[in-house]
RODO-2510 file (C-alpha; in nm, 4 decimals, decimal comma):
residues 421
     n   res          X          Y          Z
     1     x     0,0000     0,0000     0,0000
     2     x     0,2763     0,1891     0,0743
     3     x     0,4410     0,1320    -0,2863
     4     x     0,1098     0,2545    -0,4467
     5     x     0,1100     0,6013    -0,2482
     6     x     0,4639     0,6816    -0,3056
     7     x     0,3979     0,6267    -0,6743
     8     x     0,1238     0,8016    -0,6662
     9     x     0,2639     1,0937    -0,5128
    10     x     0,5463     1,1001    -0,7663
    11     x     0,3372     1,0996    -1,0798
    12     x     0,1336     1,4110    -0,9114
    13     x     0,4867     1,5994    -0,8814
    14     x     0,5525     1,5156    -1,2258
    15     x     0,2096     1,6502    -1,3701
    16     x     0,2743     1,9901    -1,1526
    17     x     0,5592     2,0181    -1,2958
    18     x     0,4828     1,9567    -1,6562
    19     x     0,2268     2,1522    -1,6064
    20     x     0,4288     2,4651    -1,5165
    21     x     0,6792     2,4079    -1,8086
    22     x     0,3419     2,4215    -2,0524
    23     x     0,2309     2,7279    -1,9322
    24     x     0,5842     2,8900    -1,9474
    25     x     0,6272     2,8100    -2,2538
    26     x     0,2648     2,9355    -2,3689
    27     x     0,3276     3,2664    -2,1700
    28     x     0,6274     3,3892    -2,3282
    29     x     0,5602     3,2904    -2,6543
    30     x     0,2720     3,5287    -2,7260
    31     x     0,3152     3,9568    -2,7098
    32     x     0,0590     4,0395    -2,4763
    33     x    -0,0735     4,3909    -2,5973
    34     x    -0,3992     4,6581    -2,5572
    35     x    -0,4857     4,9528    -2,5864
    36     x    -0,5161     4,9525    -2,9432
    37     x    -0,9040     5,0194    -2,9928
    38     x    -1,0850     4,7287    -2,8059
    39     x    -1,2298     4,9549    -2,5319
    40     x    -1,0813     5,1058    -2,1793
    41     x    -0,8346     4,8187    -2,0302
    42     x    -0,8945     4,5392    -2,3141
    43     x    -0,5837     4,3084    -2,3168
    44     x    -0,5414     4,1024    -2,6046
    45     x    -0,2447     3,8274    -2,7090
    46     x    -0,1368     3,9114    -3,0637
    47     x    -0,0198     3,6519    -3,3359
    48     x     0,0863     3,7996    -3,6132
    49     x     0,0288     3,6719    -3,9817
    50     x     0,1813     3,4093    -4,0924
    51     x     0,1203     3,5574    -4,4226
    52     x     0,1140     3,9008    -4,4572
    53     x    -0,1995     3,8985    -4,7191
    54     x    -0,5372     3,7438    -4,7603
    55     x    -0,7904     3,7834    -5,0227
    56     x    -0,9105     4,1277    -5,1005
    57     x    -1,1882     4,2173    -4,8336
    58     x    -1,0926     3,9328    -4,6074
    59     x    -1,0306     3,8969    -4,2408
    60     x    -0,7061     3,7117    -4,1744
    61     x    -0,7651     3,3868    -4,0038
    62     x    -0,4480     3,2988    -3,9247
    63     x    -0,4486     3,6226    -3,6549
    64     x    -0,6927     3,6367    -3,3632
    65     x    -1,0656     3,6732    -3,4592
    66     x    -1,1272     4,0349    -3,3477
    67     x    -1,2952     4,3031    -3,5488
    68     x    -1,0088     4,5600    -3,4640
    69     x    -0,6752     4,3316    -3,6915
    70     x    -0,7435     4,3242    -4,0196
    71     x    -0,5365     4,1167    -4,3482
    72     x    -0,7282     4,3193    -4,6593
    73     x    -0,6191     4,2159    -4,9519
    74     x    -0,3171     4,0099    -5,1948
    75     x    -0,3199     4,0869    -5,5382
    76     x     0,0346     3,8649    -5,5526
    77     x     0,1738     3,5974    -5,3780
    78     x     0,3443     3,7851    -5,1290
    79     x     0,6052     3,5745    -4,9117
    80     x     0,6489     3,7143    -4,5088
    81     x     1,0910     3,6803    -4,5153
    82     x     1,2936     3,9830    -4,6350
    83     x     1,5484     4,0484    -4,8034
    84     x     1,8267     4,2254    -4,6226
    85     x     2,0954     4,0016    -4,4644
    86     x     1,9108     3,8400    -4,1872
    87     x     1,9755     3,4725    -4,0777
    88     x     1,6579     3,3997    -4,3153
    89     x     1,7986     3,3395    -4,7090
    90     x     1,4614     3,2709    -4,8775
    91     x     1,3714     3,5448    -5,1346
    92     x     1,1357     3,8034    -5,1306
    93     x     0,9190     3,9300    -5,3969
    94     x     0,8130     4,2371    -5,2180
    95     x     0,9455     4,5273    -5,0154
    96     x     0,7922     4,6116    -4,6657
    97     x     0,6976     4,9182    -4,5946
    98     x     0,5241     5,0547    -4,2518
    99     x     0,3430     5,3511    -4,1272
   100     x     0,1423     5,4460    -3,8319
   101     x    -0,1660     5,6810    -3,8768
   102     x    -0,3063     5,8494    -3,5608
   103     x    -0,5208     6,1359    -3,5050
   104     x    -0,5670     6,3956    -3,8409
   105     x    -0,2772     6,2164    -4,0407
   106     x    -0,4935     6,0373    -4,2819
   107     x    -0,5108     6,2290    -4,5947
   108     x    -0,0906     6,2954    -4,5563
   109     x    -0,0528     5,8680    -4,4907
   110     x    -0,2060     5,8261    -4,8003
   111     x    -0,0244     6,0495    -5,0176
   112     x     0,2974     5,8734    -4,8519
   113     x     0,1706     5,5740    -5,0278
   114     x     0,0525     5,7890    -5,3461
   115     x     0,4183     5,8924    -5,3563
   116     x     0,5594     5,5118    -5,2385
   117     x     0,3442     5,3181    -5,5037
   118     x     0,4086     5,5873    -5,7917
   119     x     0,7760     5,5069    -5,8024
   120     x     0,8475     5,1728    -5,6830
   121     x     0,9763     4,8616    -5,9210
   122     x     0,9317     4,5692    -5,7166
   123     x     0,5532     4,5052    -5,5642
   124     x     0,5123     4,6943    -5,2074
   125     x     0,3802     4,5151    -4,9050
   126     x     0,2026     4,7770    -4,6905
   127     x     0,1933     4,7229    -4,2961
   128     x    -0,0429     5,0343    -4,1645
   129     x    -0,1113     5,0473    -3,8201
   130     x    -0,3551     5,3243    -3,7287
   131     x    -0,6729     5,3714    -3,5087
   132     x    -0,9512     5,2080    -3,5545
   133     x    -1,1986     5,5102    -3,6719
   134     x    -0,9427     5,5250    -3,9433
   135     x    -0,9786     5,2216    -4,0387
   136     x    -1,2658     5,2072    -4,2777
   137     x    -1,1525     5,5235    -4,4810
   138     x    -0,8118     5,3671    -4,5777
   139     x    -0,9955     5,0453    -4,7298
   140     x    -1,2174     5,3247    -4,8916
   141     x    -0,9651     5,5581    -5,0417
   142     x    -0,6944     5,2767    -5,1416
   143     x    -0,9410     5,0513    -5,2975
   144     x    -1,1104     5,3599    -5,5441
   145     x    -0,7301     5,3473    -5,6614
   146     x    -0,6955     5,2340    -6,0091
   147     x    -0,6505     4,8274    -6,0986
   148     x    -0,3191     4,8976    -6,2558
   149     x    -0,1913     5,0604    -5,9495
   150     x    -0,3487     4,8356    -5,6993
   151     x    -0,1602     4,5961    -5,8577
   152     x     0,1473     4,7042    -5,7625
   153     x     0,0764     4,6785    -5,3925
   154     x    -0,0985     4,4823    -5,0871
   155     x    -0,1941     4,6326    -4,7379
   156     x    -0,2394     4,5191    -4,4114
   157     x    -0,4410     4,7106    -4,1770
   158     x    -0,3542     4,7344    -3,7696
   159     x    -0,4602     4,8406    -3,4442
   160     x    -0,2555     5,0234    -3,2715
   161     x    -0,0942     4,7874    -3,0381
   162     x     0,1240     4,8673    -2,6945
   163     x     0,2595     4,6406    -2,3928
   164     x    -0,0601     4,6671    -2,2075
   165     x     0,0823     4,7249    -1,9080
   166     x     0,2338     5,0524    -2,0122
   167     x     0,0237     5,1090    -2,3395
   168     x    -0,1170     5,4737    -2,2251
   169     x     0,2447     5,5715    -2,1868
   170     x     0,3707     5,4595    -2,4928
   171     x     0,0893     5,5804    -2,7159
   172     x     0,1117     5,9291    -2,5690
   173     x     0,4653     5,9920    -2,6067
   174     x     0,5411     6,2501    -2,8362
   175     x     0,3240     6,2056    -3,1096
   176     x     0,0175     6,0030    -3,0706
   177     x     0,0990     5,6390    -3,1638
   178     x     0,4552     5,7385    -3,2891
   179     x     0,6558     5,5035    -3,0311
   180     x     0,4711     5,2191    -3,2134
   181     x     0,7713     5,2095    -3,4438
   182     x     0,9651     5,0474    -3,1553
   183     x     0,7454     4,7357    -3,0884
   184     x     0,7563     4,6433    -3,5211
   185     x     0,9729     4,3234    -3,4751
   186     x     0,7744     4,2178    -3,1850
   187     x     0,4512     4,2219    -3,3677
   188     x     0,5388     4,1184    -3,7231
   189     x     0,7484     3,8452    -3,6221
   190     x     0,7811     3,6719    -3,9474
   191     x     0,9025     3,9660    -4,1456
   192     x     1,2402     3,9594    -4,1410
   193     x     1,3160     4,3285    -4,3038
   194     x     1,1324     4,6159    -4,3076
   195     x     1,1631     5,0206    -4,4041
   196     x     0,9726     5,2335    -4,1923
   197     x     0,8788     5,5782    -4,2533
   198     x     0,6795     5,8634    -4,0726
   199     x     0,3293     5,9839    -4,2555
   200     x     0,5152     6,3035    -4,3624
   201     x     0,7532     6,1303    -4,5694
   202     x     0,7449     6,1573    -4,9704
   203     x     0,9285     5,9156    -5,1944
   204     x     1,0949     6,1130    -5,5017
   205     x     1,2593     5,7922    -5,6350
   206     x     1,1825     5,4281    -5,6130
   207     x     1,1504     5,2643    -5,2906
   208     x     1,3468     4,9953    -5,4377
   209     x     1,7044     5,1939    -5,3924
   210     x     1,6271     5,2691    -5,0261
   211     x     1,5626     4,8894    -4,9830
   212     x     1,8962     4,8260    -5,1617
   213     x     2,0864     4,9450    -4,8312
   214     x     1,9336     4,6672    -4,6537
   215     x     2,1683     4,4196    -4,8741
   216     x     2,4824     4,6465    -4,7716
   217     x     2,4759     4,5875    -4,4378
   218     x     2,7381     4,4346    -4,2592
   219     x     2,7631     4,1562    -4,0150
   220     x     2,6488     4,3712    -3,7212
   221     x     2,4320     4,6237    -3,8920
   222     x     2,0573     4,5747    -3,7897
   223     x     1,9142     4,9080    -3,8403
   224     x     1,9725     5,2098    -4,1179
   225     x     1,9071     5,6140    -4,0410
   226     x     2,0110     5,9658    -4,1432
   227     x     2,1660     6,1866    -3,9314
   228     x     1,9546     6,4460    -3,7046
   229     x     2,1854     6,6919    -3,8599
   230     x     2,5210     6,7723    -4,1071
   231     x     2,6032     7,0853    -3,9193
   232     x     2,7190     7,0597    -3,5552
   233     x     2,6246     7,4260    -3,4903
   234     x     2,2865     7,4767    -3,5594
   235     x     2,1883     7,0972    -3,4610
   236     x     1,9649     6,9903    -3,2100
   237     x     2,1046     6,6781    -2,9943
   238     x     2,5361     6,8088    -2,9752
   239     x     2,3449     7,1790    -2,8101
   240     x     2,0738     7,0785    -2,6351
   241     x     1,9916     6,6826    -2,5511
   242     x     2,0482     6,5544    -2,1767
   243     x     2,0701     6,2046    -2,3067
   244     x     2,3368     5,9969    -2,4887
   245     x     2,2555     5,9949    -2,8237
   246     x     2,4429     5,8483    -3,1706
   247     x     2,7427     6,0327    -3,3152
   248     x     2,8039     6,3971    -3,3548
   249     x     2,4895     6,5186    -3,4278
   250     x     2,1885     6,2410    -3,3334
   251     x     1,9852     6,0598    -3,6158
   252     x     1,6707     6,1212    -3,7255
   253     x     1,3687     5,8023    -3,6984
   254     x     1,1626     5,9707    -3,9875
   255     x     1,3274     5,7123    -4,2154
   256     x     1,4269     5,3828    -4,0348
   257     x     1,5367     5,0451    -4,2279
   258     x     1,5306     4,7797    -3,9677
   259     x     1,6839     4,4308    -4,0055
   260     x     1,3759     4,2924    -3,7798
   261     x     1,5121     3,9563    -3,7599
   262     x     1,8894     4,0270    -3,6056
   263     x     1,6983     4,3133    -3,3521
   264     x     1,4913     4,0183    -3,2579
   265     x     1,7922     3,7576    -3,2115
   266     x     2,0530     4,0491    -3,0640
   267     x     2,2131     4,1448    -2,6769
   268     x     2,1895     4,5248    -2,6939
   269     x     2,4495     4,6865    -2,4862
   270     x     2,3088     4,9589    -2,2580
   271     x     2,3934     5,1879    -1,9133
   272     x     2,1429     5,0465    -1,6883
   273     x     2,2921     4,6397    -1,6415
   274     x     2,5864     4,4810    -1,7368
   275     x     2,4325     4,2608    -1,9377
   276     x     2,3148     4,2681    -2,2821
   277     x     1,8980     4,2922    -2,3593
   278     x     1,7036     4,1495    -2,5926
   279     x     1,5138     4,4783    -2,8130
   280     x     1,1729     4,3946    -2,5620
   281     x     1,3664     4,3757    -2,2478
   282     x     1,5608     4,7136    -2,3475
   283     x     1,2485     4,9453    -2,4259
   284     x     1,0628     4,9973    -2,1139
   285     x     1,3705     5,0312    -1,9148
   286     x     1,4833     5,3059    -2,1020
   287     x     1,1908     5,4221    -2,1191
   288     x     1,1537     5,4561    -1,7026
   289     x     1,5473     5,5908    -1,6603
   290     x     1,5457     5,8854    -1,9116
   291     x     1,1703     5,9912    -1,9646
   292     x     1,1798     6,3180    -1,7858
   293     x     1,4633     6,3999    -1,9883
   294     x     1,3783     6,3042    -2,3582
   295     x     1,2089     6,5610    -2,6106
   296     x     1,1529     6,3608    -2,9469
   297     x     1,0032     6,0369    -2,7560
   298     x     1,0649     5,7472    -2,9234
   299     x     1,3578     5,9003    -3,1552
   300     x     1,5495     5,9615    -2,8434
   301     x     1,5609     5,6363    -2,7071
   302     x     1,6624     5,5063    -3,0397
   303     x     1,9343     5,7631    -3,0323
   304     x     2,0280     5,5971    -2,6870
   305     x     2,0238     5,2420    -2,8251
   306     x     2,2750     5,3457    -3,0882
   307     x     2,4306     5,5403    -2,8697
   308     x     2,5544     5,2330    -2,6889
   309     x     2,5593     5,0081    -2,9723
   310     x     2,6850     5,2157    -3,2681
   311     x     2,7877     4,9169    -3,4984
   312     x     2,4585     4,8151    -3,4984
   313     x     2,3648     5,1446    -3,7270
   314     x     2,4507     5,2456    -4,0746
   315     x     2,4502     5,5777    -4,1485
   316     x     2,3208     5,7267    -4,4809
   317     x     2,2983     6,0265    -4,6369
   318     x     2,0890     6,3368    -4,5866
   319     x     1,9577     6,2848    -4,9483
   320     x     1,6988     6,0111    -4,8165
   321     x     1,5434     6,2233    -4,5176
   322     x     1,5891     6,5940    -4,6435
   323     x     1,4107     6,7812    -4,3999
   324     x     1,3377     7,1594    -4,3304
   325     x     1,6428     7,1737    -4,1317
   326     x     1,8570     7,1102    -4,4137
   327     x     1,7382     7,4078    -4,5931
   328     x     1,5594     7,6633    -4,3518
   329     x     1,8703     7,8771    -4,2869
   330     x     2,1051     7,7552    -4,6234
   331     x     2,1374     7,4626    -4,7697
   332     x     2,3977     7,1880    -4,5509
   333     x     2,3039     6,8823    -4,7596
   334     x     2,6172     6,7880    -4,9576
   335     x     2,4467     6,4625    -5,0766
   336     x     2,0973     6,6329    -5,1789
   337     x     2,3401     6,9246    -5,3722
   338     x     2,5397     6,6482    -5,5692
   339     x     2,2624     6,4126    -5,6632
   340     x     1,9161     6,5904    -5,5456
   341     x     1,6801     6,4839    -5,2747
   342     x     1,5553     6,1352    -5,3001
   343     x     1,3104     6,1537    -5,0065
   344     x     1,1190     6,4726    -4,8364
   345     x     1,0617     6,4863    -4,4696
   346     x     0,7838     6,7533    -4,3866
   347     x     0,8185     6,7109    -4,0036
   348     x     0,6881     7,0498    -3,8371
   349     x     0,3776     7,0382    -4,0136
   350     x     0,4882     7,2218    -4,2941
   351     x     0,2982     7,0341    -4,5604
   352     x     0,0245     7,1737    -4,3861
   353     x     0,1101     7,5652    -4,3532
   354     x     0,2992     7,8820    -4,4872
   355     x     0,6105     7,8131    -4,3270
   356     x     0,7869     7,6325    -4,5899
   357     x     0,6096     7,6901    -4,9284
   358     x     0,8457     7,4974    -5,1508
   359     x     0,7986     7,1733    -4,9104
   360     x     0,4458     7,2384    -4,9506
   361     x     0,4182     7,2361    -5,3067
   362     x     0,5662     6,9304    -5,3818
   363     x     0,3526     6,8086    -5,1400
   364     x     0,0445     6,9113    -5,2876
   365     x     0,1791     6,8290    -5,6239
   366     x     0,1869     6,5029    -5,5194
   367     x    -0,1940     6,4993    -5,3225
   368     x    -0,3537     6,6423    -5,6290
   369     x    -0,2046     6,4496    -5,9121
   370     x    -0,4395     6,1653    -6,0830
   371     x    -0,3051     5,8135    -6,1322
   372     x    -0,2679     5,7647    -6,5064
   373     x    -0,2441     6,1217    -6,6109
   374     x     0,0486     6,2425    -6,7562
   375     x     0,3219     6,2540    -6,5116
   376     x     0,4941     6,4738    -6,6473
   377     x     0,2710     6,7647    -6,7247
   378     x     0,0176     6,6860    -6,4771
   379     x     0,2736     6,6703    -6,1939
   380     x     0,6276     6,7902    -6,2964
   381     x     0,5402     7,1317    -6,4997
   382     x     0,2151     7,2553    -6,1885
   383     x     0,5128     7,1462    -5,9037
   384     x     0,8013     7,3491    -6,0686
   385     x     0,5964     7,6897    -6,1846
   386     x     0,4645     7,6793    -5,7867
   387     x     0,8395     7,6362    -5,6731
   388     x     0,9307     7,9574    -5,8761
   389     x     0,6880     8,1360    -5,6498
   390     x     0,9168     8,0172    -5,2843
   391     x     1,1958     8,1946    -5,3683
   392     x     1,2194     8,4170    -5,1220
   393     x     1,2708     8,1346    -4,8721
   394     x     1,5813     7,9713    -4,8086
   395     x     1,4405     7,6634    -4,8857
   396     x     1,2669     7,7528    -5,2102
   397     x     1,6563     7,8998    -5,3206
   398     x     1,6999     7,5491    -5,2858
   399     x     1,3887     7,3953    -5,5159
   400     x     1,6043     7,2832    -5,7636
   401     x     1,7016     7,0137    -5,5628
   402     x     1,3661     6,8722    -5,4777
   403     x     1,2958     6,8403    -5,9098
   404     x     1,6465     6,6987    -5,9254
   405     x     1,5679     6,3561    -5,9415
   406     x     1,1668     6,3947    -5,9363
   407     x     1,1889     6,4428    -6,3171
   408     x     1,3595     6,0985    -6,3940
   409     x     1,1691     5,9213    -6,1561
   410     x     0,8455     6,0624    -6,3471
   411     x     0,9895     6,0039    -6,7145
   412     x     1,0237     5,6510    -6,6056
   413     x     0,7127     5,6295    -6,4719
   414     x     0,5400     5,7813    -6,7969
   415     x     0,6792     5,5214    -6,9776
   416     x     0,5282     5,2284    -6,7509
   417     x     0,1920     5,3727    -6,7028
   418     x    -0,1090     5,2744    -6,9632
   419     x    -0,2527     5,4974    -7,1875
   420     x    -0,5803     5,5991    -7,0264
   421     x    -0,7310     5,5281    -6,6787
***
């Protein structure tokens, strides 16, 4: 009798303890997230796609069955690796591209894409995480888009998604939603590359050359940026920050290639342990040690990272993130004077007033111009006779540069597009 109860005992230790190891394994598996748009305090555990398309119109079924995460639509067969270095060597017939729309940003988000689709060679996968009222009018406005241009792209739609222990922190940081840049490779675990880019961002050449740089990295590079600044005296971190932050003048997060799959996989060095941390054991940390002393939000704790890890980053030039700063008081872009400005950064709203009329005409030119119409009369010839009138800014002194390239990328496009709508 004795026998029976000591065996007994010992397969009910066993069971406990298989039992733990089960739901260890379960726990730590899954990103639990909220705050995204499923009411006050909802907690949800997000799976990303294994696939980052469905059929047009369709709910993906491979995420979790909730009205607020949305797979819309694959016009090709899109596969979830990237290109760019990472551990993963299968190819990629698409480029990844992300954005996060919060608040008023809607109509600028999809004149990103206007400007992202126009140019690009290779088929686009969209990732767009934004609110859920916003929802709806994205499926509306990128599915009126013509069938030779929706050919050239597929889109996922997202809630915005945060820790949901800290996820009112996060989301108000800065800009509404902007920190949700940081949590990319935990959410879209099976993409292995990715470029992301702020909704005031305007592509003036293929997206296709700014993916190129993800092939160029080196054995430690994981992430790509621009510099905050080219001149030392008149920039922003070297005067003013009361953080560490990357090189001699900061980098900017408006443009950000990330090699998701070695951020995932590396030990990030860092002043709080003396240990390395994986990229979701870094973030809130930082976050708790220098947020009453951080301005740009999430750009300054990237500028931390890299601080600390600065073989992790490659540089490139100002040419792919040309922002007013580079302009406002004389131009300091060598790479923009040689070769002209491949990408526009509008970042202090100046799409959207008088400060900077030249910025705002190309954005316009951009918002206003009708898929299949001539590119280069419809788009070109209205964008440079309203750059003649911003000459008495710095920056329009400097319009030239912002037409540089636009006029190639167009002729090339002119030549792809079909005659009529």
């Amino acid at each position: 009798m004795r026998r029976y109860i000591r065996a007994l005992m010992l397969c009910a230790v066993f069971a406990v303890f298989s039992g733990l190891y089960v739901y260890s394994k379960l726990f730590y598996t899954d990103v639990s997230v909220g705050g995204g748009g499923g009411g006050a305090g909802a907690k949800r555990l997000f799976n990303p796609p294994r696939m980052p398309g469905a059929r047009r119109g369709s709910v993906g079924k491979t995420g979790p069955q909730s009205p607020h995460w949305y797979i819309m639509r694959q016009r090709a067969q899109v596969e979830a690796g990237g290109g760019g270095g990472g551990s993963q060597s299968r190819p990629e017939t698409a480029m990844h591209l992300a954005v996060v729309a919060c608040g008023q940003r809607l109509e600028e988000t999809l004149t990103m894409i206007k400007s992202a689709v126009l140019f690009s060679v290779k088929p686009l996968c969209l990732h767009i995480f934004a609110e859920d009222q916003l929802h709806a009018s994205f499926v509306e406005s990128l599915e009126s888009w013509p069938g030779f241009i929706n050919s050239r792209f597929n889109y996922t739609l997202y809630s915005i998604s945060f820790p949901s222990e800290n996820a009112a922190e996060w989301k108000k940081l800065f800009k509404p939603c902007a920190s949700q840049r940081l949590f990319l490779p935990l959410i879209l675990k099976e993409v292995d590359s990715i470029v992301y880019v702020d909704s005031d961002i305007l592509f003036l050449q293929p997206v296709d050359q700014l993916w190129s740089f993800l092939s160029g990295f080196n054995a430690t590079q994981l992430a790509a940026m621009a510099p905050e600044h080219e001149e030392p005296r008149i920039a922003w971190y070297n005067r003013f920050a009361r953080h560490p932050f990357y090189g001699r003048t900061g980098v900017n997060s408006g443009v950000m290639l990330m090699n998701m799959t070695r951020m995932r996989n590396t030990f990030f060095k860092n002043d709080m342990t003396s240990v390395g941390l994986r990229w979701e054991e870094l973030l809130m940390p930082l976050l708790q040690k220098y947020k009453l002393n951080i301005t740009w939000g999430d750009q300054d704790l990237l500028n931390i990272i890299f601080h600390h890890n600065p073989e992790h980053l490659l540089e490139f030039p100002c040419q792919w993130n040309y922002r007013p700063d580079h302009c406002i008081y004389g131009s300091n872009c060598a790479s923009a004077e040689e070769n002209g400005v491949y990408i526009l950064h509008g970042n202090r709203g100046v799409y959207h007033d008088h400060k900077q009329p030249a910025f705002r005409a190309v954005y316009e030119a951009i918002r206003k111009y009708s898929f299949g119409a001539d590119p280069l009369s419809s788009l070109l010839a209205p964008l440079e006779k309203e750059l003649l009138k911003t000459t008495h800014t710095y920056c329009g002194k400097s319009s030239s540069l912002l037409t540089k390239r636009l006029g190639h990328g167009l002729e090339s496009v002119n030549r792809d597009a079909p005659r009529g709508r």
